[in-house]
N, CA, C and O atoms as CSV, one atom per row, in Angstrom:
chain,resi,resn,atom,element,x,y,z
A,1,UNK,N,N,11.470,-49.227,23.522
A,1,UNK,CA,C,10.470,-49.198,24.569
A,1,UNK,C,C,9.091,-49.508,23.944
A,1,UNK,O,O,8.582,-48.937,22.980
A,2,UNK,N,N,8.701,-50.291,24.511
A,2,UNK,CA,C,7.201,-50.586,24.243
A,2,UNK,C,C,5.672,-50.316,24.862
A,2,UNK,O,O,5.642,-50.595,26.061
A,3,UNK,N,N,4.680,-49.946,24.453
A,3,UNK,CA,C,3.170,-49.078,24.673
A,3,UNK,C,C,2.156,-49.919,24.469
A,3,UNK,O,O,1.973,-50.610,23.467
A,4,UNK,N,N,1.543,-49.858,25.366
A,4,UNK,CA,C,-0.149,-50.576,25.157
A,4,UNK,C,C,-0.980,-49.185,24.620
A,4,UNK,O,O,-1.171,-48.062,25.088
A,5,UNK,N,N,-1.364,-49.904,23.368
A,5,UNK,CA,C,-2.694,-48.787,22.799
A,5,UNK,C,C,-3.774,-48.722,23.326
A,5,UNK,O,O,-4.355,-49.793,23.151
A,6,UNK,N,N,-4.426,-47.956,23.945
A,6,UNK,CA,C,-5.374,-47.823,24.917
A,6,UNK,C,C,-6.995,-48.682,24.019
A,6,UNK,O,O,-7.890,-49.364,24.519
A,7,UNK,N,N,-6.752,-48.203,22.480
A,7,UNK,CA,C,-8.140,-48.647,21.611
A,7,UNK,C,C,-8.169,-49.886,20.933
A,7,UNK,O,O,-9.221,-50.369,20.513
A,8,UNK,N,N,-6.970,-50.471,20.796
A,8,UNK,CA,C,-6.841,-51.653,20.484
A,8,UNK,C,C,-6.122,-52.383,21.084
A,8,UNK,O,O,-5.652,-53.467,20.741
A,9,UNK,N,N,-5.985,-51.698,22.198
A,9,UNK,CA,C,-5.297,-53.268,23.226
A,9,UNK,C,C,-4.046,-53.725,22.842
A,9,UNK,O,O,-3.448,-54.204,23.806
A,10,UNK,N,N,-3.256,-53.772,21.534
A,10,UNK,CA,C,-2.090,-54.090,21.449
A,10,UNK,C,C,-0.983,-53.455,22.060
A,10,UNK,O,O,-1.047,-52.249,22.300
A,11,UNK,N,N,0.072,-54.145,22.356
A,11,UNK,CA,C,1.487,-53.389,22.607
A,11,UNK,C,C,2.493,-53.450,21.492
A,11,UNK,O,O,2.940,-54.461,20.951
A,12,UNK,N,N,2.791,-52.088,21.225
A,12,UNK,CA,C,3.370,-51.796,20.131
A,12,UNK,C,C,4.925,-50.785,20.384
A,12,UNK,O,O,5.180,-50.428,21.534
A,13,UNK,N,N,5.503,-50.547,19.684
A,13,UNK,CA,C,6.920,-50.005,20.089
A,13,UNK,C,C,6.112,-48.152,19.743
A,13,UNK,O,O,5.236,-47.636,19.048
A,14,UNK,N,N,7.249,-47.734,20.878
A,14,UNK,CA,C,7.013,-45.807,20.664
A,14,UNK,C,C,7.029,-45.055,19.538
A,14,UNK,O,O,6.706,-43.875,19.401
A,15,UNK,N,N,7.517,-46.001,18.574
A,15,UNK,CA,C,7.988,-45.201,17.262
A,15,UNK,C,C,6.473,-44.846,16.898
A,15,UNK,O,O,6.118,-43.753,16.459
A,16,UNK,N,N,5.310,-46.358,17.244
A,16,UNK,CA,C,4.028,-46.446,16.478
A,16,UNK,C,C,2.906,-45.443,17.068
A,16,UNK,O,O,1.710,-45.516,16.785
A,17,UNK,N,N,3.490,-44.497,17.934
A,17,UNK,CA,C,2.306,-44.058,18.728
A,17,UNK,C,C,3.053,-42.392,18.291
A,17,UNK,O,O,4.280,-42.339,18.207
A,18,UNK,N,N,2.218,-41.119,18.039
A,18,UNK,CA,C,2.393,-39.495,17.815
A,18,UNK,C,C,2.616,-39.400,19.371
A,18,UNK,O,O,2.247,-40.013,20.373
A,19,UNK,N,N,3.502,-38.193,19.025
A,19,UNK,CA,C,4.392,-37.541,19.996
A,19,UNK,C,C,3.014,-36.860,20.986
A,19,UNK,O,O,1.973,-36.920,20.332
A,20,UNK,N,N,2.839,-36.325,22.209
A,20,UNK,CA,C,1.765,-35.621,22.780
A,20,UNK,C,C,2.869,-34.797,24.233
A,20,UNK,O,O,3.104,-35.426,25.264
A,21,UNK,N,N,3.220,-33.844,24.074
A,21,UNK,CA,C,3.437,-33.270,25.048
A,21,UNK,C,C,3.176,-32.633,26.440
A,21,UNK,O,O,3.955,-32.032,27.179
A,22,UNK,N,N,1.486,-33.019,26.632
A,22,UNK,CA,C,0.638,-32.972,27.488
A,22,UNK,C,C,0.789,-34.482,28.188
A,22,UNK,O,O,0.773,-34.504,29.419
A,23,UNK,N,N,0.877,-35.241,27.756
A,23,UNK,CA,C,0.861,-36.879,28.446
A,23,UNK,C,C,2.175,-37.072,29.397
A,23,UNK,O,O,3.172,-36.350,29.414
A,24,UNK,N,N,1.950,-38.084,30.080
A,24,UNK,CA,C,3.391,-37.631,31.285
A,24,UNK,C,C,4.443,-38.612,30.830
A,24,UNK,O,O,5.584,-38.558,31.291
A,25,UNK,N,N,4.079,-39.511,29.932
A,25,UNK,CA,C,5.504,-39.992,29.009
A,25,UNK,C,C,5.688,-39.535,27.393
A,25,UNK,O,O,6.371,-40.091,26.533
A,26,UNK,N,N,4.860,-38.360,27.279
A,26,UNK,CA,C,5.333,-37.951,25.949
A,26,UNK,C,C,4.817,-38.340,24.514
A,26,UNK,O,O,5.121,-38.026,23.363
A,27,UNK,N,N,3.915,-39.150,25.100
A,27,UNK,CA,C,2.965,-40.067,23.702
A,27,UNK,C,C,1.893,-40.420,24.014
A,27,UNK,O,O,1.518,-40.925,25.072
A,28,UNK,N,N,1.109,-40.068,22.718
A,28,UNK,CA,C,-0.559,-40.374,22.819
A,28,UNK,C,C,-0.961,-41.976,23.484
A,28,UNK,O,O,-0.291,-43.002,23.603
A,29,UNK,N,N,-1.794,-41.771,23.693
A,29,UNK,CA,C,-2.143,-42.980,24.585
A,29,UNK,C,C,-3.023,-44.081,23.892
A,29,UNK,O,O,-3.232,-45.190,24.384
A,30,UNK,N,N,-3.524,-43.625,22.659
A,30,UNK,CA,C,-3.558,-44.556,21.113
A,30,UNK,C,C,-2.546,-44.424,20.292
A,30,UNK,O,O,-1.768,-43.471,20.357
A,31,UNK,N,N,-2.454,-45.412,19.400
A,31,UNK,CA,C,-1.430,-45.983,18.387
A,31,UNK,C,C,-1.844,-44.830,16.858
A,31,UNK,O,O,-2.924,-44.472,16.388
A,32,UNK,N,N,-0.630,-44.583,16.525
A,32,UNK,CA,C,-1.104,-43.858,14.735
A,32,UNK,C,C,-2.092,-44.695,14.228
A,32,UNK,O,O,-3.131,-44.140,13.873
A,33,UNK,N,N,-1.994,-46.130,14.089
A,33,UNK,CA,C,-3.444,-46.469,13.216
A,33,UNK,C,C,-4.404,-46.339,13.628
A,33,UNK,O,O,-5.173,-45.918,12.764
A,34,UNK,N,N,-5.208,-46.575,15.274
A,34,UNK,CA,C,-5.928,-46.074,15.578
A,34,UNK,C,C,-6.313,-44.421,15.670
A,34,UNK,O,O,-7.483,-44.107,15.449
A,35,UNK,N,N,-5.616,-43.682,15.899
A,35,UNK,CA,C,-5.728,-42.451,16.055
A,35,UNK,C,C,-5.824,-42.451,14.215
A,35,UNK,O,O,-6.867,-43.097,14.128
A,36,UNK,N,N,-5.498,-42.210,13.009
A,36,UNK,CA,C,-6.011,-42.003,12.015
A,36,UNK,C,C,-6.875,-42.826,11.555
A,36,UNK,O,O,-7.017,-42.663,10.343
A,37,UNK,N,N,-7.466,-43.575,11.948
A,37,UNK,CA,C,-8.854,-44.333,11.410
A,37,UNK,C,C,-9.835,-43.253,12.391
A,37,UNK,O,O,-10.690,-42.709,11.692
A,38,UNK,N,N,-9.886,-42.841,13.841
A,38,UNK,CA,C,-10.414,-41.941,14.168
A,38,UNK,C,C,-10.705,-40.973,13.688
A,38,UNK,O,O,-11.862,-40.565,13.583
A,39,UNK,N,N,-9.543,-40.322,13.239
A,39,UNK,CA,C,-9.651,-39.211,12.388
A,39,UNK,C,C,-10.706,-38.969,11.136
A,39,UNK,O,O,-11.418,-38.041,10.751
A,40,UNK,N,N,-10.401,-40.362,10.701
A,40,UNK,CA,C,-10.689,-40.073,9.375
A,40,UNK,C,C,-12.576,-40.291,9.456
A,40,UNK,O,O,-13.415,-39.771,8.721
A,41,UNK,N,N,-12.717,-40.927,10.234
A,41,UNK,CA,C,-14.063,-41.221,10.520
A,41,UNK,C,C,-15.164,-39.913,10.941
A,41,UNK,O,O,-16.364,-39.824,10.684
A,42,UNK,N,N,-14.149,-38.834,11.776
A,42,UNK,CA,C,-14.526,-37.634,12.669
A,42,UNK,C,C,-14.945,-36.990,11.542
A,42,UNK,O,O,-16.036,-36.422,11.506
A,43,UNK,N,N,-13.902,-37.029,10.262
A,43,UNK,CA,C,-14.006,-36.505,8.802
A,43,UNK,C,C,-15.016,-36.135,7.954
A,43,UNK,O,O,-15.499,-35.153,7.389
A,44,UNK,N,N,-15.189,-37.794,8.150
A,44,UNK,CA,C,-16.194,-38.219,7.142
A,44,UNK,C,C,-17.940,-37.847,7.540
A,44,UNK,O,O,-18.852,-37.659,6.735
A,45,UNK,N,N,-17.999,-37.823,9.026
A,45,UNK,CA,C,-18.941,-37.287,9.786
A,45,UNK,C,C,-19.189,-35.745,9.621
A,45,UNK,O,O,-20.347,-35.332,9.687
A,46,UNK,N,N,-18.174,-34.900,9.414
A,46,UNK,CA,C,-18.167,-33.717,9.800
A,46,UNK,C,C,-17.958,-33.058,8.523
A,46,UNK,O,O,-17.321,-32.017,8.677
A,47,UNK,N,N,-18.278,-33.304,7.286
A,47,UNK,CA,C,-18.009,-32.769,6.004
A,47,UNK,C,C,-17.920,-31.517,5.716
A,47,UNK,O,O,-17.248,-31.040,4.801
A,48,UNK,N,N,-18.718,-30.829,6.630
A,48,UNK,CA,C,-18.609,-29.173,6.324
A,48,UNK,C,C,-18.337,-28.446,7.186
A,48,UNK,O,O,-18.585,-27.243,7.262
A,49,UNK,N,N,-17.832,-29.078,7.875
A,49,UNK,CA,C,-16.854,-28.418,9.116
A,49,UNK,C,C,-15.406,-28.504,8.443
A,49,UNK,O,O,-14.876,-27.400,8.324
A,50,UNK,N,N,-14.803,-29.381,8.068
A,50,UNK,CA,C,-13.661,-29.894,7.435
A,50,UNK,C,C,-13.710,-29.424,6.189
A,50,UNK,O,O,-12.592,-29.131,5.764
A,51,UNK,N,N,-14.765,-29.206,5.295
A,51,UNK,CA,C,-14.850,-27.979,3.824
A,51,UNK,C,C,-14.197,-26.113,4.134
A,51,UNK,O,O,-13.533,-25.267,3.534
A,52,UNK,N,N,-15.005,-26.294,5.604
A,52,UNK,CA,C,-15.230,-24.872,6.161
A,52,UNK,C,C,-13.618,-24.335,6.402
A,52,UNK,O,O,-13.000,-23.345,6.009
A,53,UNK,N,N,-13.236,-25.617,7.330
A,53,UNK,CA,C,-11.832,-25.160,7.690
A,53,UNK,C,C,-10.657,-25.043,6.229
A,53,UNK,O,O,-10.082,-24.015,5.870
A,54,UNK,N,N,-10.594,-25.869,5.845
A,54,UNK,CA,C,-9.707,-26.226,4.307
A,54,UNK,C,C,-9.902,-24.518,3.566
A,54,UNK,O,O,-8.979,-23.826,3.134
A,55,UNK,N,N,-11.243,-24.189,3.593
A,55,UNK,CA,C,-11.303,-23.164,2.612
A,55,UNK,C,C,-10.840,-21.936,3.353
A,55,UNK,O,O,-10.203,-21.200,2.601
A,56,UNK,N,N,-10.962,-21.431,4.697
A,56,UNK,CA,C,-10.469,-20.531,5.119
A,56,UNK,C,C,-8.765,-20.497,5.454
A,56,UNK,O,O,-7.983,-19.548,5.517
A,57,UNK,N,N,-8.580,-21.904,5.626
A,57,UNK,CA,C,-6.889,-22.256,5.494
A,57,UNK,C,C,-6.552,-21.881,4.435
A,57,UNK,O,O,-5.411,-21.431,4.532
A,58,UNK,N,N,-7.134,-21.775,2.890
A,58,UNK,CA,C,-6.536,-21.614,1.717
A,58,UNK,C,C,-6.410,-20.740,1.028
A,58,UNK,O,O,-5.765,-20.563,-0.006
A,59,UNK,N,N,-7.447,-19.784,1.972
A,59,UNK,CA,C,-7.842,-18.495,1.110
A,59,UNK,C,C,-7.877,-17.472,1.839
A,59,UNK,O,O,-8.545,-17.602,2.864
A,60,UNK,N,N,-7.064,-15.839,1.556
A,60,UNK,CA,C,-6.855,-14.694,2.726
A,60,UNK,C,C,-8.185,-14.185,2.411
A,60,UNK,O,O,-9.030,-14.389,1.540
A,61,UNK,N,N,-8.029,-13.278,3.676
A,61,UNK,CA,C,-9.429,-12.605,3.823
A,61,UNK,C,C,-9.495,-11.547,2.673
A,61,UNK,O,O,-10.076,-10.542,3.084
A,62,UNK,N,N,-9.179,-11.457,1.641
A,62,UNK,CA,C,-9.523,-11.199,0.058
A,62,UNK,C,C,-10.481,-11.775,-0.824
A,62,UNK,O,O,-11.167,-11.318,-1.738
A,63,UNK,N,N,-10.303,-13.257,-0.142
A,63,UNK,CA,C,-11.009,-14.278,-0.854
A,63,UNK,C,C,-9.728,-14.787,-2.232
A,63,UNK,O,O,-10.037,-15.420,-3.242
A,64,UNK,N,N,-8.832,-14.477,-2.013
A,64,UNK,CA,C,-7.481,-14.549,-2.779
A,64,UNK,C,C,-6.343,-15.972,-2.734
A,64,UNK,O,O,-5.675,-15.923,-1.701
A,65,UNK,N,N,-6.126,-16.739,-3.291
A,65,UNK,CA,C,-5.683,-17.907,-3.046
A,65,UNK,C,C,-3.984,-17.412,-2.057
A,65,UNK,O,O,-3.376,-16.390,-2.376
A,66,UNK,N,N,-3.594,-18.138,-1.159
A,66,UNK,CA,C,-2.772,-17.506,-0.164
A,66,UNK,C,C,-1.613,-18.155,-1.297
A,66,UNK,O,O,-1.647,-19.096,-2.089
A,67,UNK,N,N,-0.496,-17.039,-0.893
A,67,UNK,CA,C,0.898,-16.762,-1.924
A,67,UNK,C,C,1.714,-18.668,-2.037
A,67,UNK,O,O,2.018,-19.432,-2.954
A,68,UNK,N,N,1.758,-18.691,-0.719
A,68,UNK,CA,C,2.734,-19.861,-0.127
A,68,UNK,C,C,1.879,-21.001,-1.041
A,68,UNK,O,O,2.505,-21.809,-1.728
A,69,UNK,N,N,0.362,-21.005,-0.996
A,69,UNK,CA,C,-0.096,-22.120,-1.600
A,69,UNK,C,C,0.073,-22.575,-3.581
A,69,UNK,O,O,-0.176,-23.663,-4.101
A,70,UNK,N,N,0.500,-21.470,-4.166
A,70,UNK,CA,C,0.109,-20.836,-5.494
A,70,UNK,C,C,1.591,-20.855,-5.525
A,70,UNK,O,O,2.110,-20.818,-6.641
A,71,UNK,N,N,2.415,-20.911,-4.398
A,71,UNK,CA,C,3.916,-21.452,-4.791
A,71,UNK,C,C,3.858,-22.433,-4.994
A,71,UNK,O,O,3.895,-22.831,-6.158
A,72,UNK,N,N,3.739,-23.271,-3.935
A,72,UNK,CA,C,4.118,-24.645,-3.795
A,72,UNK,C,C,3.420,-26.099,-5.163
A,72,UNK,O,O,3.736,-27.241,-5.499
A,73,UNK,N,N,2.340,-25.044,-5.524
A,73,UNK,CA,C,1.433,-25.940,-6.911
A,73,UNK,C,C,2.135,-25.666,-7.755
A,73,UNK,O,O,2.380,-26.594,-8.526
A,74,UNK,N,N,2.995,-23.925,-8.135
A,74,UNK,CA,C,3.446,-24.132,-9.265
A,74,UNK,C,C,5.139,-25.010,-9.031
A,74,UNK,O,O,5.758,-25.144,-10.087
A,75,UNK,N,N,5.902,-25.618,-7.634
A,75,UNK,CA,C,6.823,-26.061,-7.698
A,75,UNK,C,C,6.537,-27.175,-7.733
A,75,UNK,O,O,7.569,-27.791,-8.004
A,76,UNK,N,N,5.539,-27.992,-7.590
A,76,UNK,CA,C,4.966,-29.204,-7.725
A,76,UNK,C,C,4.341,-29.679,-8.956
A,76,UNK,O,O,4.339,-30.908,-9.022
A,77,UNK,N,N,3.723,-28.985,-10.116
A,77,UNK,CA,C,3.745,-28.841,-11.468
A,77,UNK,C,C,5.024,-28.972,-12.234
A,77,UNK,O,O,5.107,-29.641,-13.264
A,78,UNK,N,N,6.197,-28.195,-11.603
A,78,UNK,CA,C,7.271,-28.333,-12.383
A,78,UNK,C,C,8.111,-29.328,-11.827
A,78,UNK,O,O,9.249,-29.314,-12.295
A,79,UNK,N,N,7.873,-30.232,-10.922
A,79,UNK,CA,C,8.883,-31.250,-10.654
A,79,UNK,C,C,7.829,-32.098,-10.651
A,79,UNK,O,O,8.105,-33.031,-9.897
A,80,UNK,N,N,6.733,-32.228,-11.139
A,80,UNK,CA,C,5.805,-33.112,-11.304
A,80,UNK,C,C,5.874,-34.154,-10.631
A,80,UNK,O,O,5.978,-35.297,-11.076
A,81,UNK,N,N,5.804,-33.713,-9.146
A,81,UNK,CA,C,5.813,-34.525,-7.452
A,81,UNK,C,C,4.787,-36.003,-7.834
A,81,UNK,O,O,3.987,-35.878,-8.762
A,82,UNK,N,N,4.825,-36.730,-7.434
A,82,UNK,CA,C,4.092,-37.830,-7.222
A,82,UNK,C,C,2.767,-37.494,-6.780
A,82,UNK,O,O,1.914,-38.225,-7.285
A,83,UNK,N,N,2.260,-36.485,-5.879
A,83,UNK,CA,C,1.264,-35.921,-5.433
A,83,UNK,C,C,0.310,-35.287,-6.619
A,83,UNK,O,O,-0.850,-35.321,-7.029
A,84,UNK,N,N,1.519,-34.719,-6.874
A,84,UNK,CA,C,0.735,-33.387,-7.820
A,84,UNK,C,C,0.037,-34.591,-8.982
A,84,UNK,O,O,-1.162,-34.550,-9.258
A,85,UNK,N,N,1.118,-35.791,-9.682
A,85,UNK,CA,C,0.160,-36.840,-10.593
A,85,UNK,C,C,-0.552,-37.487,-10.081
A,85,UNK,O,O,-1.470,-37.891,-10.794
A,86,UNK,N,N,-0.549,-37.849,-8.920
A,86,UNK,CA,C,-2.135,-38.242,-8.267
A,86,UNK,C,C,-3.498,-37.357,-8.748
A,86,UNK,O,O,-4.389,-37.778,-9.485
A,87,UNK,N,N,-3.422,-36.152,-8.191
A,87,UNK,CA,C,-4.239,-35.369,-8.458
A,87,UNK,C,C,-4.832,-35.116,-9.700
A,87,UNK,O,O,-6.038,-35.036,-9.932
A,88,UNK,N,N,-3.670,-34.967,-10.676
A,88,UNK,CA,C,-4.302,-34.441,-12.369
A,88,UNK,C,C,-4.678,-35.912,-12.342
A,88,UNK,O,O,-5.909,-35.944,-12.337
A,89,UNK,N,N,-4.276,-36.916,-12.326
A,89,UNK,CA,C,-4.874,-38.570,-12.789
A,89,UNK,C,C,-6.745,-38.923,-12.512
A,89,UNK,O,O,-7.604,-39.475,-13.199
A,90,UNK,N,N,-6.739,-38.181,-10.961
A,90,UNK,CA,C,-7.877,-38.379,-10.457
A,90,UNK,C,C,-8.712,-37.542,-10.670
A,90,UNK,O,O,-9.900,-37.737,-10.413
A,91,UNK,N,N,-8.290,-36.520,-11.147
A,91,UNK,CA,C,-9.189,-35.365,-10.801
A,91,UNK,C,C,-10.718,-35.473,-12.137
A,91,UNK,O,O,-11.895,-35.158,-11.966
A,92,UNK,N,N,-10.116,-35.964,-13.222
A,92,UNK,CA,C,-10.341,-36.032,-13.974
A,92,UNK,C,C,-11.303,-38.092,-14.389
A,92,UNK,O,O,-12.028,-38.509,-15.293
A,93,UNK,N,N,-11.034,-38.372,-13.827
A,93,UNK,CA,C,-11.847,-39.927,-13.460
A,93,UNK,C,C,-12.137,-40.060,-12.182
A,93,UNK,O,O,-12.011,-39.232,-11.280
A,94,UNK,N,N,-12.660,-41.489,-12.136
A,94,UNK,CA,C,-13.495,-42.154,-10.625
A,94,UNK,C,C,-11.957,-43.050,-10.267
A,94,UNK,O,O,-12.192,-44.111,-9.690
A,95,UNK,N,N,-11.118,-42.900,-10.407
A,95,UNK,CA,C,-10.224,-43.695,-9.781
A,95,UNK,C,C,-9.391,-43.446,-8.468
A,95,UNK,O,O,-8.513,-42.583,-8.498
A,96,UNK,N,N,-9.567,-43.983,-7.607
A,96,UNK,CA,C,-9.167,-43.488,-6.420
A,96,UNK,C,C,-7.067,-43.567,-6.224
A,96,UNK,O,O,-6.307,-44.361,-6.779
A,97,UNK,N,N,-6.778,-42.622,-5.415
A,97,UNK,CA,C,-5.193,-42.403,-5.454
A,97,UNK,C,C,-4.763,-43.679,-4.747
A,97,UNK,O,O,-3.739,-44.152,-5.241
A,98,UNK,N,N,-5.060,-44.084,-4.143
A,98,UNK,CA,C,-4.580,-45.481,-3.366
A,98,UNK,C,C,-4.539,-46.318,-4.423
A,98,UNK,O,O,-3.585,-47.079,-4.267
A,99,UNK,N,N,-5.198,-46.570,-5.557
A,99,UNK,CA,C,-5.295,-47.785,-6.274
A,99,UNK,C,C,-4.143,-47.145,-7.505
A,99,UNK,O,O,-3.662,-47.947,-8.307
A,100,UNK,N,N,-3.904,-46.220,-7.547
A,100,UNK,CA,C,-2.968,-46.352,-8.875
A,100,UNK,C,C,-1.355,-46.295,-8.161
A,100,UNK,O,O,-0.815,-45.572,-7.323
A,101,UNK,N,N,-0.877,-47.634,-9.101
A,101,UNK,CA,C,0.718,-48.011,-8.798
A,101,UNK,C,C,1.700,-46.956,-9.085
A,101,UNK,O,O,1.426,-45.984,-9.790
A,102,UNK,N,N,3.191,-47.211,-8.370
A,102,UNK,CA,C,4.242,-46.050,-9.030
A,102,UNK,C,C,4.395,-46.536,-10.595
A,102,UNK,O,O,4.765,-45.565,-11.255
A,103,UNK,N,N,4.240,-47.678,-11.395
A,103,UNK,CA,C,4.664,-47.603,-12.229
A,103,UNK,C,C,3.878,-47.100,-13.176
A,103,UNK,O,O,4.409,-47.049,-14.285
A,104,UNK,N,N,2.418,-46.583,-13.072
A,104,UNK,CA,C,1.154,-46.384,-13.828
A,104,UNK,C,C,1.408,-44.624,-13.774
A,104,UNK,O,O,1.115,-43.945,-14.759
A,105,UNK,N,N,1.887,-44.097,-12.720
A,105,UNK,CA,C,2.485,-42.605,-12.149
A,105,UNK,C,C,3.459,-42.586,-13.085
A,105,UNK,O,O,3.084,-42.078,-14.142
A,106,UNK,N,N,4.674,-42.993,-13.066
A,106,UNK,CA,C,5.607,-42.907,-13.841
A,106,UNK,C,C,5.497,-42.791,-15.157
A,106,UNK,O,O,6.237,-42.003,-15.746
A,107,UNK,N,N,4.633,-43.492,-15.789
A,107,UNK,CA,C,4.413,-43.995,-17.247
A,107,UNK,C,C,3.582,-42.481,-17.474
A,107,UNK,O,O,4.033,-41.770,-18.372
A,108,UNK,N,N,2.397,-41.970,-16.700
A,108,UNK,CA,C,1.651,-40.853,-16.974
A,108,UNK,C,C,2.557,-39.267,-16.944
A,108,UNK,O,O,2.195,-38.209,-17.460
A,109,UNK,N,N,3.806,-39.540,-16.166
A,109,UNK,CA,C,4.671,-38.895,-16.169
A,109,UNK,C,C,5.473,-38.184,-17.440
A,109,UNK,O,O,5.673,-37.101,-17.991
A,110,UNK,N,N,5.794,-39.661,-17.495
A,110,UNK,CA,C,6.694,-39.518,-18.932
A,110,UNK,C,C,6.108,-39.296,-19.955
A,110,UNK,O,O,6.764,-38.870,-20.906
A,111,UNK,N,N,4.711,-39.508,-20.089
A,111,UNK,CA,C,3.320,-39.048,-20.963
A,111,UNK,C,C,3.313,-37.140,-20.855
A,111,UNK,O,O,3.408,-36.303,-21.752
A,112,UNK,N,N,3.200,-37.028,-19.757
A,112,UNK,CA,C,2.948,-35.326,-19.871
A,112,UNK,C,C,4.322,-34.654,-20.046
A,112,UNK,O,O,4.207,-33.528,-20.529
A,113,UNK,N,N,5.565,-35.020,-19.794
A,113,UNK,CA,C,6.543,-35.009,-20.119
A,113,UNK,C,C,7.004,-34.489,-21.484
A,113,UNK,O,O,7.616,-33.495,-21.875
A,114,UNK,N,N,6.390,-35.701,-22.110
A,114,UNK,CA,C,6.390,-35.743,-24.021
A,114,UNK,C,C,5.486,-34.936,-24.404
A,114,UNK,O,O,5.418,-34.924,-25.633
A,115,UNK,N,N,4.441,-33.956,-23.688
A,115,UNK,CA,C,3.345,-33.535,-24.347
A,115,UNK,C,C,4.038,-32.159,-24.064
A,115,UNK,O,O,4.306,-31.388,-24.986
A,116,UNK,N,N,4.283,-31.916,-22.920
A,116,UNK,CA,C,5.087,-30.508,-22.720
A,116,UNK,C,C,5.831,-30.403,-23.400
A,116,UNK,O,O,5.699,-29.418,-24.126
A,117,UNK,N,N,7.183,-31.359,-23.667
A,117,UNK,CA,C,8.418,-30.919,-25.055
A,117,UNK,C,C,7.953,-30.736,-26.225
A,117,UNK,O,O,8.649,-30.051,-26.975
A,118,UNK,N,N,6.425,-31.370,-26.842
A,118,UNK,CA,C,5.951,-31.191,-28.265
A,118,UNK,C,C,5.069,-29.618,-28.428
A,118,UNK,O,O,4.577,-29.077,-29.418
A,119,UNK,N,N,5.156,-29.103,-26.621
A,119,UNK,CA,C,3.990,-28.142,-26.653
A,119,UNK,C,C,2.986,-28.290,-26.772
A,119,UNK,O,O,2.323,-27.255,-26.857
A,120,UNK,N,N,2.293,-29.514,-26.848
A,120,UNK,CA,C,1.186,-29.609,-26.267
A,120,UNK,C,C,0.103,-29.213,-25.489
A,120,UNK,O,O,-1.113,-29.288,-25.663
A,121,UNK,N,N,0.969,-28.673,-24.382
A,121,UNK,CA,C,-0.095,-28.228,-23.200
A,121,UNK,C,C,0.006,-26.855,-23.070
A,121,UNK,O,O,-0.199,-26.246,-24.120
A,122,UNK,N,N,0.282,-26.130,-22.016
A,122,UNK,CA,C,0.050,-24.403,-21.750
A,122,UNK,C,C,1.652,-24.301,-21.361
A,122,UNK,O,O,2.091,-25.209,-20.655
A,123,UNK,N,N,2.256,-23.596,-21.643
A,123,UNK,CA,C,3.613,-22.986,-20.889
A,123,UNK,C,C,3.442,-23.213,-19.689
A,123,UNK,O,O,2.313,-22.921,-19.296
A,124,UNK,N,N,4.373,-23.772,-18.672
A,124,UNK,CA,C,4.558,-23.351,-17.072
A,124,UNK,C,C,5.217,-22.170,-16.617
A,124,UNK,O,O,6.390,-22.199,-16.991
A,125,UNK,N,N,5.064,-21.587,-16.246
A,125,UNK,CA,C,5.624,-20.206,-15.961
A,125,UNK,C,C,6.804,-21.053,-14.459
A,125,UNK,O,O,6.415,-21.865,-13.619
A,126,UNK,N,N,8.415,-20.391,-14.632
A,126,UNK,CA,C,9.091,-20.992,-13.236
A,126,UNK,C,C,8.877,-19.974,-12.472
A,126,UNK,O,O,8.484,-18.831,-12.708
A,127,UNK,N,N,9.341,-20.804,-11.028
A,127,UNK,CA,C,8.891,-19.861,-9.860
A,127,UNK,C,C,9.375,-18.964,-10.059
A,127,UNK,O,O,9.999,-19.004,-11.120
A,128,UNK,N,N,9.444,-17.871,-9.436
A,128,UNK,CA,C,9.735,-16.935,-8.678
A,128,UNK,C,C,11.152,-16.578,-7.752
A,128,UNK,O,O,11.234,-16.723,-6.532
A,129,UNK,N,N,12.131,-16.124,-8.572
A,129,UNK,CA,C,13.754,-15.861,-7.544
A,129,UNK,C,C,13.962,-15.128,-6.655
A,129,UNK,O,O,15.071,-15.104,-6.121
């Protein structure tokens, strides 16, 4: 079945448009690319509204990093997710995650890899049974 995107005028198949359960056929009435270029724009406008929210999402009213999050970094450290080497790659230079390839990931992989078996780096502690 096919959809006219209300913001760009194209007709595109249902797969390309988010689900909306309020709409009377079940789908947003813009397309995913439009609706996330929106987004991201609302974002970029709203910097500390979007700081504000992130930090109270991340942190209990302790001021304590929330359990579920402090899991999921240390299961993503130890299977050294594609995500998680985005992050240490960038965090640390001006290079943006879009521009580095899987094979440049991989190679940095197998780099921290070899540095952990020589001991190199800090122990990972495994999750939690």
């Amino acid at each position: 079945m096919v959809y006219t995107c209300y913001n760009c005028k194209k007709t595109k198949n249902l797969k390309e448009f988010y689900k909306q359960a309020s709409k009377k056929n079940g789908y947003s009435g813009r397309c995913k690319k439009c609706d996330n270029i929106l987004k991201a724009n609302w974002r970029l406008k709203n910097l500390e509204k979007v700081k504000a929210w992130d930090k109270k999402r991340r942190w209990d009213k302790n001021g304590k990093k929330r359990k579920m999050d402090n899991e999921r970094s240390r299961k993503n450290r130890l299977k050294m997710s594609d995500s998680y080497m985005r992050e240490l790659i960038t965090k640390k230079s001006s290079l943006d995650p879009k521009d580095l390839s899987d094979e440049f990931i991989e190679a940095y992989r197998l780099n921290l890899k070899l540095k952990r078996k020589l001991e190199l780096t800090p122990k990972l502690k495994p999750p939690p049974t």
